[in-house]
C-alpha positions in Angstrom: 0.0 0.0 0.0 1.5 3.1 -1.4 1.3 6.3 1.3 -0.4 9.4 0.2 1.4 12.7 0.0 -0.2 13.7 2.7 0.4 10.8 4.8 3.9 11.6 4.5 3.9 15.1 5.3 2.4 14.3 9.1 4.5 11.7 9.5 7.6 14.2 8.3 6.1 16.4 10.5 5.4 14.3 13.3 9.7 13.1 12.9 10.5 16.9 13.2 9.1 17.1 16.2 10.6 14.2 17.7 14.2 15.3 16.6 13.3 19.1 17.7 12.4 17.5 21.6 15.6 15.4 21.5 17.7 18.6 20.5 15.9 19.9 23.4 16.7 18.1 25.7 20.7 16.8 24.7 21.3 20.8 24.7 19.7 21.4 28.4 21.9 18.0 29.3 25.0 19.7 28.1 24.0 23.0 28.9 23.3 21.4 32.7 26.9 19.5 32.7 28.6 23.0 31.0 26.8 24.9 34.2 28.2 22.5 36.7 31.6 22.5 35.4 31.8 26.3 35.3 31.8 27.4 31.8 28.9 30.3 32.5 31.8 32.1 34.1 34.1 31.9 31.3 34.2 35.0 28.9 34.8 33.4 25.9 33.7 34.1 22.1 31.2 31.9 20.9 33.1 30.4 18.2 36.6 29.8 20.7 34.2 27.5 22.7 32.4 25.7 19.8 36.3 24.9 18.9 36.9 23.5 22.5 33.9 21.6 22.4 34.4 19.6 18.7 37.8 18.8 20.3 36.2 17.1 23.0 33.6 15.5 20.8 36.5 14.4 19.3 38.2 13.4 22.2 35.6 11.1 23.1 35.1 9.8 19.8 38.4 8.3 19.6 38.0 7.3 23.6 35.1 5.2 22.1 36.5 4.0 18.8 39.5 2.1 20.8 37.8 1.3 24.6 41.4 -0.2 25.9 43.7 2.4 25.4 41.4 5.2 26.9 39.8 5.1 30.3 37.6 8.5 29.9 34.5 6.1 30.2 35.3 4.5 33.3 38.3 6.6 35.1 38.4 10.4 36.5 41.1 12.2 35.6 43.6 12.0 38.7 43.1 8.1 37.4 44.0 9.2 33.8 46.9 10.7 35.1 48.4 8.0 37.7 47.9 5.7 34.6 50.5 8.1 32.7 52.6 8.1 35.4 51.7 11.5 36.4 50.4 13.0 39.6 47.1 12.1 40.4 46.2 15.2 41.9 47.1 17.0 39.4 44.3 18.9 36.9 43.9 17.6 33.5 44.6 20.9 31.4 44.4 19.3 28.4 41.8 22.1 26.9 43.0 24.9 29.3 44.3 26.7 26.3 41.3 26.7 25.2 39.4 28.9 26.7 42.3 32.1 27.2 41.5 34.3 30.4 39.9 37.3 29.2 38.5 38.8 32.2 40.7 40.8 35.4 39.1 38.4 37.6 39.7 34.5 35.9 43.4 33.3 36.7 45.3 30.7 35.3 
């Protein structure tokens, strides 16, 4: 049975909606997780941050294209580090060039 034009338009319609809700609600997730981990206080221009954050898309896209030989899934980072060798107290600053001070009152 062959679906009428307009059978297709709802259910087009009816997808948009879905995907709009679902963009919705990943972008309050990440805006929630962005919020805890203090990016509201960064000055920073728009497009400096959307950099940062396709490297971290990145980032995890390789962590979960080879699962062994990264722990981001299942380690914090003082574990990330001990497993280099490193310090594990010691911050991961990794993207800390990413987002420059710009303001009298952010420090490095």
């Amino acid at each position: 049975m062959k679906k009428t034009t307009a059978k297709i338009k709802e259910d087009l319609a009816r997808l948009q909606e879905q995907l709009r809700q679902a963009e919705t609600r990943d972008a309050e997730r990440i805006g929630r997780i962005a919020l805890k981990a203090g990016l509201g206080e960064i000055v920073v221009d728009d497009s400096q941050l959307q950099a940062a954050f396709e490297e971290l898309a990145d980032r995890f896209r390789s962590a979960s294209q080879e699962p062994q030989q990264s722990g981001w899934s299942r380690q914090g980072a003082g574990a990330q580090n001990k497993a280099r060798g490193g310090d594990p107290e010691a911050k991961d600053t990794q993207l800390h060039g990413a987002f420059p001070a710009q303001s009298p009152d952010i420090e490095d």
